[in-house]
C-alpha positions as a Markdown table, in Angstrom:
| # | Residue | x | y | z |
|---|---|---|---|---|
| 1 | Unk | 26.9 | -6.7 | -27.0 |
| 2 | Unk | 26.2 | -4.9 | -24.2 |
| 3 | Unk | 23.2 | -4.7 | -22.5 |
| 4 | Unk | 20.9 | -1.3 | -23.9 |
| 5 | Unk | 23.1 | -1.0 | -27.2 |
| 6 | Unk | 21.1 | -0.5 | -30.3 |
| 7 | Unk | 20.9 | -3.6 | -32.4 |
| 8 | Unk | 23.0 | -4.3 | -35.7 |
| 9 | Unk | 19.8 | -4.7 | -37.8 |
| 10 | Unk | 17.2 | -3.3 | -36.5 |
| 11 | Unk | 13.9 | -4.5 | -36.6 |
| 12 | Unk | 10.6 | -3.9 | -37.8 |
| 13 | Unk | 6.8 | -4.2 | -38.0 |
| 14 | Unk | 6.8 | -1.7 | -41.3 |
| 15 | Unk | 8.5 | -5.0 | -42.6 |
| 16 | Unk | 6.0 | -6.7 | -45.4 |
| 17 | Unk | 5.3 | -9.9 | -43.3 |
| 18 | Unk | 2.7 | -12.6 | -44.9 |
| 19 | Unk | -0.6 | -13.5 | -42.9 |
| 20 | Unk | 0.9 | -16.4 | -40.7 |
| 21 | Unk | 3.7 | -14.1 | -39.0 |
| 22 | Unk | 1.7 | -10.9 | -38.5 |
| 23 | Unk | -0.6 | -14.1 | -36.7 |
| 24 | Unk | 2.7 | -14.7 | -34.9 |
| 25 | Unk | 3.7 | -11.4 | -34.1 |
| 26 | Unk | -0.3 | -11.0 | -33.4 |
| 27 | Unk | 0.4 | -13.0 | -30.3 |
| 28 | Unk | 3.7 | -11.7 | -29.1 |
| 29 | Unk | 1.8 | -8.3 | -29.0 |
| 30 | Unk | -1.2 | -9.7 | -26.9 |
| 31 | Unk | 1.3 | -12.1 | -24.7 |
| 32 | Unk | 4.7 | -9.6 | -24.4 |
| 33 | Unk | 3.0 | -6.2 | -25.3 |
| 34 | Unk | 4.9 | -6.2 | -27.8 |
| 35 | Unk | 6.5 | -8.6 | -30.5 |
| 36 | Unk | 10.0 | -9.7 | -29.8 |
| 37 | Unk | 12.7 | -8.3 | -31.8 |
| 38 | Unk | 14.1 | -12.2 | -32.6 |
| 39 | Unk | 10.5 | -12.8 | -34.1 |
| 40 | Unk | 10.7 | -9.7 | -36.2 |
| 41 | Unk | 14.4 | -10.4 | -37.5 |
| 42 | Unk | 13.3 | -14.4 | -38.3 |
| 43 | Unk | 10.1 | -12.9 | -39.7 |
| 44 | Unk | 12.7 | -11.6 | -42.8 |
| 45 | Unk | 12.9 | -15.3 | -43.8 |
| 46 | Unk | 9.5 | -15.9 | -43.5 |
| 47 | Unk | 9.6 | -19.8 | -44.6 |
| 48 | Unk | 12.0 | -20.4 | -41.8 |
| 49 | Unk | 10.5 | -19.0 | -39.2 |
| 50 | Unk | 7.0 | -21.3 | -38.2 |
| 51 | Unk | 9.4 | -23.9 | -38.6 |
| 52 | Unk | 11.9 | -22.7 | -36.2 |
| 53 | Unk | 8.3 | -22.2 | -33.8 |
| 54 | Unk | 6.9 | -25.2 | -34.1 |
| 55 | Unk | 10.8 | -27.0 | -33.5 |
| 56 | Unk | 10.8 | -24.9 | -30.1 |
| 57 | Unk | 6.9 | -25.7 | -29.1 |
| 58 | Unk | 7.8 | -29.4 | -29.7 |
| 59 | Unk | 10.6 | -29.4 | -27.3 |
| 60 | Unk | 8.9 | -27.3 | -24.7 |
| 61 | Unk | 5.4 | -29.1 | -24.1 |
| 62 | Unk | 4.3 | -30.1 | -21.1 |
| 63 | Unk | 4.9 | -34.2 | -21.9 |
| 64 | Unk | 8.5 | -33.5 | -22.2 |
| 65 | Unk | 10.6 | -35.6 | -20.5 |
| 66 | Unk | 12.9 | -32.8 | -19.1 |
| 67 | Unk | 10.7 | -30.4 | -16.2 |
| 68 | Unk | 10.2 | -26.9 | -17.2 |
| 69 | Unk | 13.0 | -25.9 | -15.1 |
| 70 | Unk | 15.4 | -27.7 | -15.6 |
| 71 | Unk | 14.7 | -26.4 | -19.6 |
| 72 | Unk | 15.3 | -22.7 | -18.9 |
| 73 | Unk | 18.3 | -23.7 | -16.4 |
| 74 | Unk | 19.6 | -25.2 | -19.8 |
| 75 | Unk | 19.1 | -22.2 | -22.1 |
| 76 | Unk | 20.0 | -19.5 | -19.8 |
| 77 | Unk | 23.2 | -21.5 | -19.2 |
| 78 | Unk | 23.8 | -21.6 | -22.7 |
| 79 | Unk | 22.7 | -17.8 | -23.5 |
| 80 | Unk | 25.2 | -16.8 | -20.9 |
| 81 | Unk | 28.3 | -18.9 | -22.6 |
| 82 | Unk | 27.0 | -17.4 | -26.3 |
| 83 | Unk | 26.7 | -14.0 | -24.5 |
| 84 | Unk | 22.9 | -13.1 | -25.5 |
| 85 | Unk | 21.6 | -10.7 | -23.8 |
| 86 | Unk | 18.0 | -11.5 | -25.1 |
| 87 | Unk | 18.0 | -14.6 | -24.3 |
| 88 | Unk | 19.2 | -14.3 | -20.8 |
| 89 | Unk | 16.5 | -12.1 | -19.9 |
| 90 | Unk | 13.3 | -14.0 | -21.7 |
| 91 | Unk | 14.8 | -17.5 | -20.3 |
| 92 | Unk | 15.5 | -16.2 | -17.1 |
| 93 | Unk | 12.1 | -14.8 | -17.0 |
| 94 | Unk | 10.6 | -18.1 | -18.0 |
| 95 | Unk | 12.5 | -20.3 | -15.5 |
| 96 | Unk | 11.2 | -17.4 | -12.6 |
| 97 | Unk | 7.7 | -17.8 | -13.7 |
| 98 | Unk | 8.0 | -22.2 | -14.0 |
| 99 | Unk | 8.7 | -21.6 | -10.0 |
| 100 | Unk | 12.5 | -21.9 | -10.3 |
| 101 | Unk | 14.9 | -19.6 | -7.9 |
| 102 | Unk | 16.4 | -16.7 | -8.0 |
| 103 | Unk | 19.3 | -18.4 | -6.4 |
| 104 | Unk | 19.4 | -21.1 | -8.4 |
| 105 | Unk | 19.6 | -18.8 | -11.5 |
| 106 | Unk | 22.4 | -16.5 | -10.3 |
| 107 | Unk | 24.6 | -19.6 | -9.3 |
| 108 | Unk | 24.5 | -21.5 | -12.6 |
| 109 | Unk | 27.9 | -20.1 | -13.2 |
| 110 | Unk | 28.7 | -22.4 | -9.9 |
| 111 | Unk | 26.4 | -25.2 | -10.4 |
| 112 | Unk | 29.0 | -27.9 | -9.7 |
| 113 | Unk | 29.7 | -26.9 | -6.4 |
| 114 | Unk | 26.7 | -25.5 | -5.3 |
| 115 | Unk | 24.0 | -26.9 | -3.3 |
| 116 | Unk | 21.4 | -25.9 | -5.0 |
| 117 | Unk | 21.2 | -27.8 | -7.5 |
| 118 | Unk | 20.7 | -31.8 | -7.7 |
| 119 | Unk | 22.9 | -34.4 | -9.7 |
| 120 | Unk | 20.4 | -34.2 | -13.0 |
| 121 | Unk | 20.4 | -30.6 | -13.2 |
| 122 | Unk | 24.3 | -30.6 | -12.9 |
| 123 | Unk | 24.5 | -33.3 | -15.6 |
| 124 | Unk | 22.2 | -31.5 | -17.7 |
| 125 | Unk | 24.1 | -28.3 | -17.5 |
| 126 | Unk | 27.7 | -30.1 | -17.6 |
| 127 | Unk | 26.3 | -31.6 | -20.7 |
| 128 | Unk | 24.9 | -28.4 | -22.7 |
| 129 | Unk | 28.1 | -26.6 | -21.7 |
| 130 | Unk | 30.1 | -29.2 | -23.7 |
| 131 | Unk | 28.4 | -28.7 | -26.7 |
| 132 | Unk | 28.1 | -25.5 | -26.4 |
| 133 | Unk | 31.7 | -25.2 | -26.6 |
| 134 | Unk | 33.0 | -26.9 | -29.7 |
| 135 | Unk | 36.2 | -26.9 | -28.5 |
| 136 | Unk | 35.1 | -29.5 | -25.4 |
| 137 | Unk | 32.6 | -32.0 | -27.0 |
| 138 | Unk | 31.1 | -34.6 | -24.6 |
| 139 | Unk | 33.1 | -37.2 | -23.5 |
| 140 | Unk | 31.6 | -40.8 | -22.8 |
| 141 | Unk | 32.3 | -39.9 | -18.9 |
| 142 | Unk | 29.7 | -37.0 | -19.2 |
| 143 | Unk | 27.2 | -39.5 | -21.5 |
| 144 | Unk | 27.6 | -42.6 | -18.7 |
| 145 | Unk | 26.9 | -39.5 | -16.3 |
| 146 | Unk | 23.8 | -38.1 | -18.7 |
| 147 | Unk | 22.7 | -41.6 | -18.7 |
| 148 | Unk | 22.2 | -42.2 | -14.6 |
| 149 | Unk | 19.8 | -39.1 | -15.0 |
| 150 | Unk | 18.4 | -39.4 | -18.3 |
| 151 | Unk | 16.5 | -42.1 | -20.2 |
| 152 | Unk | 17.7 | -42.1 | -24.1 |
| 153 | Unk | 14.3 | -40.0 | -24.9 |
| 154 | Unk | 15.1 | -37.6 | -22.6 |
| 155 | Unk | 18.9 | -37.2 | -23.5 |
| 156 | Unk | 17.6 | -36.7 | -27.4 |
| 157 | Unk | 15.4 | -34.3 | -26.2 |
| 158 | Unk | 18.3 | -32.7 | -24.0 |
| 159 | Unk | 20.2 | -32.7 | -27.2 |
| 160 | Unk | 17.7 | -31.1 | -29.4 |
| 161 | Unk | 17.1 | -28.2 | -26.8 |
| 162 | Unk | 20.5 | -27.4 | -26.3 |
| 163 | Unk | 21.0 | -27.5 | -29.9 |
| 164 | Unk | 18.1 | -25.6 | -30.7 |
| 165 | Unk | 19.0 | -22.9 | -28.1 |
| 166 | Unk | 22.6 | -22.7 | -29.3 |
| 167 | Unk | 21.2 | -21.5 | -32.8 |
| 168 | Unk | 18.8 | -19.4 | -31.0 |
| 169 | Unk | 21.2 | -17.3 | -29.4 |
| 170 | Unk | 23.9 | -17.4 | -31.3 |
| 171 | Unk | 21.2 | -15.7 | -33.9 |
| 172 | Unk | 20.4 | -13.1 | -31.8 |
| 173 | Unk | 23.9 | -12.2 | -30.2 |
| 174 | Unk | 25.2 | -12.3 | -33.5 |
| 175 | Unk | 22.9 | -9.4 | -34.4 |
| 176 | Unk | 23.3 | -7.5 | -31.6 |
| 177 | Unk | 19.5 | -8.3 | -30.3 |
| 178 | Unk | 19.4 | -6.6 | -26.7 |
| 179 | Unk | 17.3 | -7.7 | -23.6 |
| 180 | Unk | 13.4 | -6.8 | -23.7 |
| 181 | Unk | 13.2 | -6.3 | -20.2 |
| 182 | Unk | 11.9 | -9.1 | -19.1 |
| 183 | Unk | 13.6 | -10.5 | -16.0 |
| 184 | Unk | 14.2 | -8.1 | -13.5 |
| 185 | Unk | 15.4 | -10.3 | -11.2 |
| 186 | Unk | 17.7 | -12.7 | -13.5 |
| 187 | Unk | 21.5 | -13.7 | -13.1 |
């Protein structure tokens, strides 16, 4: 999808939402100006979609064993491999605000030879690119490698963000959900 193309669905706040989302959506407006277009599209399955927030809030607290960071490195990595656009620009804008570089961001393509990033970030990334693509897997070199950065907590909870942003942009560039705008400095 490329960037500025009109979605494949298009969503909506004339959608018939119950209580808790227009809550949700509520907070979007007062944090984003405006609620994001993933959060109307989820808000169509309306069971689904606290779960799905209260999966991500789990994962990105501040007692999480991975930095802040080094999460958005993660899922912008990913979004860029599963080509969402969204994503890209709202995890992008979170790493930028969570004091990661602009550097750092725009050489994640290059993150094995560059020196701007350390052994655990490279891991990390090496590691959500192979299950990202299905067609690699993770090999028990790149787990011995996880390991010498990672306790076992913080490789599940590796696991479970990567998996949970695969889903999440796979969703969205699936459907064709463009960039908000929010990084105007991203990779």
């Amino acid at each position: 999808m490329s960037e500025g193309a009109a979605p494949r669905i298009r969503p909506s706040e004339a959608d018939r939402f119950p209580w808790y989302m227009r809550m949700i959506l509520a907070l979007q407006r007062r944090k984003y100006g405006r609620p994001l277009e993933p959060a109307l599209l989820w808000g169509r399955i309306p069971r689904a979609f606290p779960m799905l927030t209260l999966l991500y809030r789990s994962l990105d607290r501040a007692g999480s064993p991975l930095d802040p960071v080094l999460r958005s490195l993660v899922q912008v990595r990913i979004s860029q491999i599963n080509g969402c656009a969204f994503c890209i620009d709202l995890n992008s804008a979170a790493a930028l605000e969570r004091h990661g570089s602009p550097e750092k961001l725009a050489a994640l393509q290059l993150r094995e030879t560059s020196p701007l990033f350390s052994d655990r970030e490279r891991a990390a990334l090496a590691y959500a690119e192979a299950i990202t693509d299905s067609a690699r897997g993770v090999d028990d070199a790149l787990f011995e490698r996880l390991r010498q950065s990672f306790s076992e907590q913080g490789i599940v909870e590796l696991t479970a963000l990567i998996a949970f942003q695969n889903m999440s942009s796979k969703f969205n560039a699936a459907l064709g959900v463009p960039a908000q705008g929010f990084c105007t400095t991203g990779p």
